[in-house]
C-alpha positions in Angstrom: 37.4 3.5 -38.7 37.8 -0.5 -38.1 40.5 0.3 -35.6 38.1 2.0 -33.3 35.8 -0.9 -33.0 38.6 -3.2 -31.3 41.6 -2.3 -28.7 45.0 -3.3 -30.2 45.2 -5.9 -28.4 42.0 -7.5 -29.7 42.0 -6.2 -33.1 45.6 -8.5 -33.4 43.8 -11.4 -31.4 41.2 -11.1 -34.4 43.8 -11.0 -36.7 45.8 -14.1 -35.4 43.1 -16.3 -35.0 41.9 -15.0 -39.2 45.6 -15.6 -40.5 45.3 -19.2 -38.4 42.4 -20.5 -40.0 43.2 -19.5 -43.8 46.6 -21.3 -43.1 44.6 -24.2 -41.8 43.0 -24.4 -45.1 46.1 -23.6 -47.4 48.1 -26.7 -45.5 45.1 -29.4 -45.8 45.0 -28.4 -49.6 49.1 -28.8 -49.6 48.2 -32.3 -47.6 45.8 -33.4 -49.9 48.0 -33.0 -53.1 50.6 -34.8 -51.4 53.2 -31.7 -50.9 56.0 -32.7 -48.4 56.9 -30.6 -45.2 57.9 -28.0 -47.5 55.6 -27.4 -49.8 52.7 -27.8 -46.7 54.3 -24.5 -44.9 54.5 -22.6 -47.6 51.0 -23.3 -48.6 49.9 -22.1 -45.0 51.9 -19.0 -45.7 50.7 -17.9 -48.7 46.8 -18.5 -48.1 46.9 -17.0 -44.8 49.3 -13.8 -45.9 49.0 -13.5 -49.6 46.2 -11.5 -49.6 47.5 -9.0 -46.8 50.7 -8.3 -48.6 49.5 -7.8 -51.7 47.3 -4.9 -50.1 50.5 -3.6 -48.2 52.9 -3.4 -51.3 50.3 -2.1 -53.6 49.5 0.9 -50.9 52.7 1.4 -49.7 53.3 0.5 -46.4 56.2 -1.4 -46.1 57.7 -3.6 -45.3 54.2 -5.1 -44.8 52.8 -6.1 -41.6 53.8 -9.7 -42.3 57.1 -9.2 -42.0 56.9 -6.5 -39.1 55.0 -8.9 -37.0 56.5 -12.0 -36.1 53.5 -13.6 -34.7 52.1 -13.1 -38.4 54.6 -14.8 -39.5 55.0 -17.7 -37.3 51.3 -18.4 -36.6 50.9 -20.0 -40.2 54.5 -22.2 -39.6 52.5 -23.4 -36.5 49.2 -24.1 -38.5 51.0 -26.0 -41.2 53.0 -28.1 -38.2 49.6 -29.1 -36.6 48.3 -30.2 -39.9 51.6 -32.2 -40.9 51.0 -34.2 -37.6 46.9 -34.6 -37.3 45.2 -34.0 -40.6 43.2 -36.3 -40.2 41.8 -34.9 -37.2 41.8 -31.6 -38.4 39.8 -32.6 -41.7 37.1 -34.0 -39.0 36.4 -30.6 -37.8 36.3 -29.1 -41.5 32.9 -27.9 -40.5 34.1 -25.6 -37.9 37.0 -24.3 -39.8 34.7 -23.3 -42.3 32.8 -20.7 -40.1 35.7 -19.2 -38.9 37.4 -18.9 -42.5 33.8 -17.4 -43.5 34.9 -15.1 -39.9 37.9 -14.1 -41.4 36.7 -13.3 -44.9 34.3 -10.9 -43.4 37.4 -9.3 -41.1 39.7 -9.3 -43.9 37.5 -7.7 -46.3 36.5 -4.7 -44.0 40.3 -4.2 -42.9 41.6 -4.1 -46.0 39.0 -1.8 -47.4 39.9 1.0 -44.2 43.2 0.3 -44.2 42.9 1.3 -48.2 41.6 4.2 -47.6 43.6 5.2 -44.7 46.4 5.1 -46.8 44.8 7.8 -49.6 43.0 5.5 -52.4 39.9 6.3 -53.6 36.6 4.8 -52.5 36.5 1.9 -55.8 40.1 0.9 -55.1 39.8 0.9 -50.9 36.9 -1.7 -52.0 39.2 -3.4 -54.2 41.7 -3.7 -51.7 39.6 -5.0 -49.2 38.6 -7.9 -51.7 42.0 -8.6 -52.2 43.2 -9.0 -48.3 40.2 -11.4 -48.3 40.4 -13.7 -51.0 44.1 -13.3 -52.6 45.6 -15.6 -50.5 43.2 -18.2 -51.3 43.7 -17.5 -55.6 47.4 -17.9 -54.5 46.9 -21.1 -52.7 45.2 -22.4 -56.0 47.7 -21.2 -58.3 50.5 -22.7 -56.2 48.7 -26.3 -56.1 48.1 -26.1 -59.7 44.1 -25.5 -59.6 41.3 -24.0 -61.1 41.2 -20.6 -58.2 37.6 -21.6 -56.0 36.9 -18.1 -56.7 36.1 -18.8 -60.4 34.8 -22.0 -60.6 31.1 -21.8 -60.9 30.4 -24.8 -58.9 31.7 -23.3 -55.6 29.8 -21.0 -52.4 29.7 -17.6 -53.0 33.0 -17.1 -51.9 34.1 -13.7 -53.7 30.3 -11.7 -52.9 30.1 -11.9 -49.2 33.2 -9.9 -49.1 32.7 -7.7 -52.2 29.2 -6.6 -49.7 31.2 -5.9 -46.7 33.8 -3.8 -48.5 31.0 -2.2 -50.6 29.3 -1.8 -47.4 32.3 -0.1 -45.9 33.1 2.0 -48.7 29.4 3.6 -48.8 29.5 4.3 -45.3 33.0 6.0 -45.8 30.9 8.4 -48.4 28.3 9.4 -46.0 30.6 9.8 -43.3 28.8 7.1 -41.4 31.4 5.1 -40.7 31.8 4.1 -37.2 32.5 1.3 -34.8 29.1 -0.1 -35.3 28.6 0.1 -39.1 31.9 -1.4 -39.4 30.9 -4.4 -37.2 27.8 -4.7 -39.2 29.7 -5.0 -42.6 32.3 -7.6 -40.9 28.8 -9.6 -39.8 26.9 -8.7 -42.8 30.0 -10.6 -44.9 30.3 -13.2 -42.5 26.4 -14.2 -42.1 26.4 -14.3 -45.9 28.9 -16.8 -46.7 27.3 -19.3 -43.7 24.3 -19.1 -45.7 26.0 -19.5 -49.0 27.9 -22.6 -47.6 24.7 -24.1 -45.9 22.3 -23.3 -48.8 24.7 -23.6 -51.9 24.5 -20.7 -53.4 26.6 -20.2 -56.5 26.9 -17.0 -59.1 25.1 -17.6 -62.6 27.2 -18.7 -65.6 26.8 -17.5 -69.1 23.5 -16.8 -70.5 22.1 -19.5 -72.2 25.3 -21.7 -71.7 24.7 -24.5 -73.8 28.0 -26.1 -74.0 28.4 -29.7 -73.3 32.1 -29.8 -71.5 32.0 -31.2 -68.2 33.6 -29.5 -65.3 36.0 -31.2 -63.8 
C-alpha cells in the first residue's frame, strides 16, 4: 500500500507540502475576485481540504484527518496569510506552483484511491475516491467563487485524466495483487508527468461530436 512507500514522517511532509500548494491556488483565485481576508482563508481551506474530507465522510473515518491534524488545518490559514500579503509575488512564481499542484494531484489521487480501499470499497469506487481527494477541492473552490469548475470547461489542461490514470493505475494493480511501494510511486509519477505535459503542450478532452454551435465560451 501507499503507506509503505513513505515513513510517516515523510508521507505527512508530502502531504503538507500537497495541502500547501492547492491552498496557494484556492487563495490567488479568492484574491483575484476580490474576496476580503475572509473569504481568501476560506478559499485556501476548501481547495486544499475539500477533496480529502469528502473522501473521509463518505468512507467513514471520522472525524476526518483534517480536523484530527492540526497542521492540516493550519497549513492552508498560513497559505492564505502569505498570499493576502505578497500576491503579487506569488502570482510571479505561478509557474512553479503549477508543478507542484500537478505533484499533488498525482499524490492525492493515489492516496485516496488506497486509502479507499483500505477502508472496504470496491475497486470502481476506491478509484472514484481517489479522483475525488484530487480534484474536489478544486470544483469546490469554483463553486465558492461562482465559476464554471476548470474540470469541465473544455478549454482547460487535462486536469481530471492524469489523476483518473493514477487511480486506474492503482486500482489495477490492487487486482493483480501487484501493488507495492514501487507501482505505487509509478502511478503518483505516471499522474504527475501527465499533467506537466498537459500544461506544457495544451492538451484538452474533445467536446461533442460534430459541435457546431456558435456560442462563445466565456
Amino acid at each position: 500500500m501507499l503507506q509503505q512507500l513513505f515513513s510517516p514522517s515523510v508521507q505527512h511532509t508530502l502531504d503538507v507540502i500537497g495541502i500547501f500548494v492547492f491552498a496557494i491556488s484556492g487563495a490567488l483565485l479568492a484574491v483575484r475576485k476580490n474576496f476580503d481576508v475572509f473569504g481568501i482563508a476560506v478559499l485556501a481551506e476548501v481547495t486544499a481540504l475539500g477533496g480529502g474530507l469528502f473522501r473521509d465522510v463518505v468512507i467513514g473515518a471520522v472525524p476526518p484527518a483534517a480536523f484530527t491534524d492540526l497542521g492540516y488545518f493550519l497549513t492552508p490559514l498560513f497559505a492564505a496569510l502569505l498570499v493576502f500579503f505578497l500576491h503579487p509575488h506569488v502570482e510571479r512564481i505561478q509557474a512553479a506552483i503549477n508543478v507542484f499542484d500537478a505533484a499533488g494531484l498525482g499524490l492525492f489521487c493515489v492516496a485516496g484511491t488506497t486509502k479507499a480501499y483500505a477502508y472496504g470499497l470496491n475497486l470502481t469506487a476506491s478509484a472514484t475516491l481517489g479522483l475525488a481527494t484530487a480534484v474536489g477541492g478544486g470544483v469546490l473552490r469554483d463553486v465558492l467563487a461562482n465559476e464554471v469548475p476548470s474540470l469541465l470547461r473544455w478549454d482547460r489542461d487535462l486536469y481530471a485524466v492524469p489523476a483518473i490514470v493514477g487511480a486506474t493505475l492503482v486500482v489495477l494493480c490492487i487486482h493483480y495483487d501487484v501493488l507495492t511501494p514501487f507501482t505505487s510511486g509509478f502511478a503518483v509519477v505516471t499522474a504527475f508527468v501527465l499533467r506537466l505535459l498537459a500544461m506544457k503542450y495544451h492538451w484538452r478532452a474533445p467536446r461533442a461530436w460534430n459541435r457546431r454551435s456558435t456560442v462563445r465560451e466565456e
